[in-house]
Structures are given as structure tokens and as C-alpha cells.
VEXDREN-2710 file (C-alpha; in Angstrom, 1 decimal):
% VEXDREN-2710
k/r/px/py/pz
1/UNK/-19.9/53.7/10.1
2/UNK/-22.4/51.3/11.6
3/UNK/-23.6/49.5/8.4
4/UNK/-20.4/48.8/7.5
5/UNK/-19.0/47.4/11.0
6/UNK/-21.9/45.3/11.5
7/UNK/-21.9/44.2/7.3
8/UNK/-17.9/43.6/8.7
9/UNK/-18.7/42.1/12.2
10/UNK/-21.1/39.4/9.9
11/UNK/-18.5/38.3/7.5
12/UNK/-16.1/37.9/10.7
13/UNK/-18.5/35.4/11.9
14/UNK/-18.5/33.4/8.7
15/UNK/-16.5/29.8/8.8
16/UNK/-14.2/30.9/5.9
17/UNK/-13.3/33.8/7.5
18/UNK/-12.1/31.7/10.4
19/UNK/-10.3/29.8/8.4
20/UNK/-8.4/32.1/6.7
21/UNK/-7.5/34.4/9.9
22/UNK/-6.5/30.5/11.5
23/UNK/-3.6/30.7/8.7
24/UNK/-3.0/34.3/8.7
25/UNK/-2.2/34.2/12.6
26/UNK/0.1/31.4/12.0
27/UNK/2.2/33.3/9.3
28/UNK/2.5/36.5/11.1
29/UNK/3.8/35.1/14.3
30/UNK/6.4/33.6/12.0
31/UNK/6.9/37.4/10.3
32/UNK/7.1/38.3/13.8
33/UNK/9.9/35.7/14.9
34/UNK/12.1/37.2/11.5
35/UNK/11.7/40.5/12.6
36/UNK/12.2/41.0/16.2
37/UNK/14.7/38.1/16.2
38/UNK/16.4/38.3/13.0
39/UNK/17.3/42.0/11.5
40/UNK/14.7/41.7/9.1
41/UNK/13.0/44.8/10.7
42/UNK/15.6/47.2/9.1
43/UNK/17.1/46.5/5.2
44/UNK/20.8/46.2/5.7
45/UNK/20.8/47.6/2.2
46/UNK/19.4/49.2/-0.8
47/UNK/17.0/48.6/-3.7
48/UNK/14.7/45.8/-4.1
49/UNK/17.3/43.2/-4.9
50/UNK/19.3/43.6/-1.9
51/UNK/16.3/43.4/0.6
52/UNK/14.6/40.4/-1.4
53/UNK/17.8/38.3/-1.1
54/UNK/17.7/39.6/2.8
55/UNK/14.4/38.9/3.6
56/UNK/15.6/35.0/1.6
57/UNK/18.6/35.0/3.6
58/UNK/16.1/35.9/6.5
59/UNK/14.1/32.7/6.2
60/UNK/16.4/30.1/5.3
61/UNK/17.9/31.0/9.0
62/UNK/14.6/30.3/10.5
63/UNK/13.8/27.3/8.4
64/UNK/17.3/25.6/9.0
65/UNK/16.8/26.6/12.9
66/UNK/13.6/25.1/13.1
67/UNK/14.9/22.1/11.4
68/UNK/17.7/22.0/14.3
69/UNK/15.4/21.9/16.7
70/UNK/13.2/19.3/15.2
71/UNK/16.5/16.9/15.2
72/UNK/17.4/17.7/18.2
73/UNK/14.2/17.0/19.7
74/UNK/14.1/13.5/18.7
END
């Protein structure tokens, strides 16, 4: 295992790899907020469809509470 963590431990080190964990972090606090705040860590239904227009649902929530907040703020 040692070639391949330290061949793992270089590309970490790399400035696209920094940039690309910077936006990764920032997404999955927000998959974080939707799930531990807002149900979406269990579907409330079945099938694809119905946890696609949840996980929708899910966001649009967040977004327009964000948005609250924004106008609020000012």
C-alpha cells in the first residue's frame, strides 16, 4: 500500500487538487445542512421519481431560506 498512498499523498499536494476539494467542501456542507436539517436523510417514498422530486423539493427549501435570510440581512 505504500506506493499508492504516497503516488495519492502527491496528487493531494497538487494545486488542482486543492481547488477541486475547496468546492467539494463547500457542497457537502450544503448536502449536510439538507440532510440533518431537512428529512432528506430518509426518502419519504418510493422509486426514483418520488425521491428526485424530494431531494428538488429538498433544495428549493434551502435556496428560498437562504434567500430569506439574505433579505433580511439587509
Amino acid at each position: 500500500n505504500a506506493p499508492v498512498y504516497y503516488e495519492h499523498k502527491q496528487r493531494q499536494e497538487t494545486k488542482e487538487f486543492k481547488e477541486i476539494y475547496k468546492e467539494r467542501a463547500a457542497q457537502e456542507r450544503k448536502n449536510g445542512e439538507m440532510k440533518n436539517f431537512h428529512g432528506l436523510d430518509r426518502a419519504e417514498g418510493y422509486g426514483l421519481r418520488s425521491v428526485s422530486s424530494q431531494t428538488k423539493l429538498t433544495a428549493i427549501a434551502v435556496n428560498l431560506k437562504r434567500i430569506a435570510k439574505i433579505i433580511s440581512s439587509t
